[in-house]
C-alpha positions in Angstrom: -21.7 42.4 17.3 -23.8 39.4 18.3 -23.8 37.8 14.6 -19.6 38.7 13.7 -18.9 36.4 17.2 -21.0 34.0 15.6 -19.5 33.6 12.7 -16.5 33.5 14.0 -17.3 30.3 15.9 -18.4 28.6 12.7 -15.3 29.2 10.9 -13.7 28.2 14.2 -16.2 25.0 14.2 -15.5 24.3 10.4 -11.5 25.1 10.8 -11.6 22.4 13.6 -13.6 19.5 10.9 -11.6 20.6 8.2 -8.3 19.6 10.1 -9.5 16.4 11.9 -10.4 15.6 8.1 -7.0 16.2 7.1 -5.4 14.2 9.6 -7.6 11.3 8.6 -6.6 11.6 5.0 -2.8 11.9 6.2 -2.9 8.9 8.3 -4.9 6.7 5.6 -2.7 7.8 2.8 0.6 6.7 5.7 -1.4 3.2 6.0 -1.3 2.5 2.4 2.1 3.6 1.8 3.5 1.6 4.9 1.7 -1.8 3.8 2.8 -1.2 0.0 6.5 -1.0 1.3 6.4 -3.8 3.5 4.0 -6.0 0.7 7.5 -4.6 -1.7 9.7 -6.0 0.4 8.0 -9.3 1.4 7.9 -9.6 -2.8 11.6 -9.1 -3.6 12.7 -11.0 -0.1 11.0 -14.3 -1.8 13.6 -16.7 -2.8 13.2 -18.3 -6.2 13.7 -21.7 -7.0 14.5 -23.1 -10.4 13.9 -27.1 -11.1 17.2 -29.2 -11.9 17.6 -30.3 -15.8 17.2 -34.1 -14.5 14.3 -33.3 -13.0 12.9 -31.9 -16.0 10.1 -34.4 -17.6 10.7 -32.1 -21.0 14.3 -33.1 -21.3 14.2 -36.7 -21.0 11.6 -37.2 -23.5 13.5 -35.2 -26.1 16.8 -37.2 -25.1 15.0 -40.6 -25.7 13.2 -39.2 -29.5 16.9 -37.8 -30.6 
């Protein structure tokens, strides 16, 4: 009687670490997919700039050689 109590407080003991470990796992794994969506966002919210053609050093030389 004495050893089935027993082990039913380790299982109960290992039950308890096995689901803090999962909520661990399930928060980290929330983290990462929070920061990728925000580092997503920040990446496609950049606003691109492109150079004028006068501004362009390449262009004027190759007007001056034609």
């Amino acid at each position: 009687m004495f050893s089935s109590i027993t082990k039913l407080c380790k299982i109960k003991k290992r039950r308890d670490f096995m689901f803090k470990i999962l909520i661990i796992g399930i928060i980290i794994v929330l983290i990462i997919l929070v920061l990728s969506i925000m580092t997503i966002n920040k990446g496609y919210a950049y606003k691109h700039s492109v150079d004028k053609l006068e501004d362009n050093p390449y262009t004027k030389k190759h007007k001056e050689n034609s």
